[in-house]
Phi, psi and omega in degrees: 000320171285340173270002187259305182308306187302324192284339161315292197288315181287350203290324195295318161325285199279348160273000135335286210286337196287009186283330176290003190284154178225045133305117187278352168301287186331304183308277212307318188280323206272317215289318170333299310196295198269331161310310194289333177244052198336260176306308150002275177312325187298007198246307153064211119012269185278339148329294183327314135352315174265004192300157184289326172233150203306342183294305195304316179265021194263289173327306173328310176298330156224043148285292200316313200291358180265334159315294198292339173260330138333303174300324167307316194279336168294303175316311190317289189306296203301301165319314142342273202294326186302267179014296215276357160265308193263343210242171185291196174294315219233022148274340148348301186279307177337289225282013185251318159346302190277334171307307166299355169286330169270017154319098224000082183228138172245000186297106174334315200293321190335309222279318190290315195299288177277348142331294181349291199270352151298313183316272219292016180262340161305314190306310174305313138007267165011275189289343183294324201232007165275152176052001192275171166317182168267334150326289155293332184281330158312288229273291181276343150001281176318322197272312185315267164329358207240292222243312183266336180269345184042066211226113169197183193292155174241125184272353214207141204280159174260174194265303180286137198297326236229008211276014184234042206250185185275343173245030166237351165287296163325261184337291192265342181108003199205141221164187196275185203258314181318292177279357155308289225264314167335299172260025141292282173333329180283310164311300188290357151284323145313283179302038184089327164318122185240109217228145165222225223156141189222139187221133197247151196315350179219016196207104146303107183248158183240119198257124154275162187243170179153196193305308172269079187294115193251120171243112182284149163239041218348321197290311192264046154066015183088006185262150189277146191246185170210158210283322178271017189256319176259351143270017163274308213245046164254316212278305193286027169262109173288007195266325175237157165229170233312309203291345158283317179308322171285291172016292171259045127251014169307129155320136164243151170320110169359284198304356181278334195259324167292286171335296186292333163328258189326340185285298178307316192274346184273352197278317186274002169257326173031345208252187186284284171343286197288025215296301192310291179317299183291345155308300196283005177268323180265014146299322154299335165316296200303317169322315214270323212305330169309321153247035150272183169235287166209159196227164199244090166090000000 
């Protein structure tokens, strides 16, 4: 077993060092190679990062970083499918939220950091929205997340790739309608709250529920909406007709809601450069299909 190992580590070596090579048949065979032995290889890897020459640690890097998203795209789904076995109704998002907060990211702190900072927008919550209408519960939802936290829609795509992930939205306030309404639901469910999600072709409202059913819009600052307000502005998509437009005021599944996420980060990775990340959100996408229900665009 130890000579297996060892014999492992030099193999591991010596197709490393072959990374300086610039036959590009050569390039293609060691990275196949350093893919297939997947965890293995990072200790590596990552040596390789300090090699004296820029080809081996230009290269290393992005093996490793092809490492690191393979592994991401497998944690999702395995997170996912626990949730969706073991967890409540609404572990689903928690555990696809929380998968995006580790987006091949290794900082520890990220993930604890944005609990955190949910709690403690419940906490605030909390004392705001007991016993109160579904009306008033709206209505500070909104303010809260809206007006004292400043958390509403970005019209203009970001230049950082990562800037729309959930605790980096949460941090700056600002972000896609998708991951807007998502942590609304997070919060406002921590507090209490019995909240689903809707989702319309381009924009996710969020309905609180109660004697009165209310739908807020998290992209527009949280302001409330009506049932004829959103099929007047369904009815003008010319793309759907009547019978979707009743449709998409249906509740939709936690998982409807990870999905237009990943639909939004695969949309701002797009680019050429960036082939390799959207391939891997959308496998994590693809991951989701057992429990979606239905979707728009």
């Amino acid at each position: 077993m130890l000579h297996e190992t060892l014999r492992e580590t030099s193999a591991i070596h010596a197709v490393v060092r072959l990374l300086a090579d610039d036959d590009a048949k050569v390039l293609r065979l060691c990275r196949r190679r350093l893919l297939e032995w997947g965890s293995a290889a990072h200790a590596g890897l990552q040596a390789a990062e300090s090699d004296d020459d820029p080809r081996v640690r230009v290269r290393a890097r992005a093996v490793l970083r092809s490492l690191e998203l393979a592994t991401w795209t497998r944690a999702f789904a395995q997170d996912v499918a626990q949730a969706r076995e073991v967890g409540g109704p609404h572990a689903v998002l928690e555990a696809g939220m929380r998968s995006l907060v580790a987006f091949v990211r290794h900082e520890a702190g990220d993930l604890g950091a944005f609990d955190a900072a949910l709690e403690a927008l419940a906490a605030e919550l909390r004392p705001l929205v007991r016993g109160r209408s579904s009306l008033t519960a709206a209505r500070h939802l909104a303010e809260l997340l809206a007006k004292r936290h400043g958390l509403r829609g970005s019209r203009r795509m970001p230049a950082d790739r990562l800037a729309w992930l959930p605790d980096r939205v949460l941090d700056t306030g600002r972000g896609p309608s998708s991951v807007l309404g998502a942590l609304y639901l997070l919060v406002g469910r921590r507090a209490g709250l019995d909240l689903s999600s809707v989702l319309l072709p381009d924009f996710l409202l969020v309905r609180v529920h109660g004697r009165r059913r209310i739908l807020v819009d998290p992209y527009h600052e949280g302001r409330t909406v009506t049932r004829h307000d959103c099929l007047r502005y369904v009815g003008r998509l010319e793309r759907f007709g009547c019978g979707a437009a009743k449709r998409s005021l249906e509740d939709v599944d936690d998982a409807d809601v990870l999905d237009r996420i990943l639909e939004d980060l695969i949309l701002v990775h797009d680019r050429p450069e960036q082939g390799e990340v959207r391939d891997c959100l959308r496998t994590a996408r693809a991951s989701l299909e057992p429990s979606l229900g239905r979707r728009f665009g």
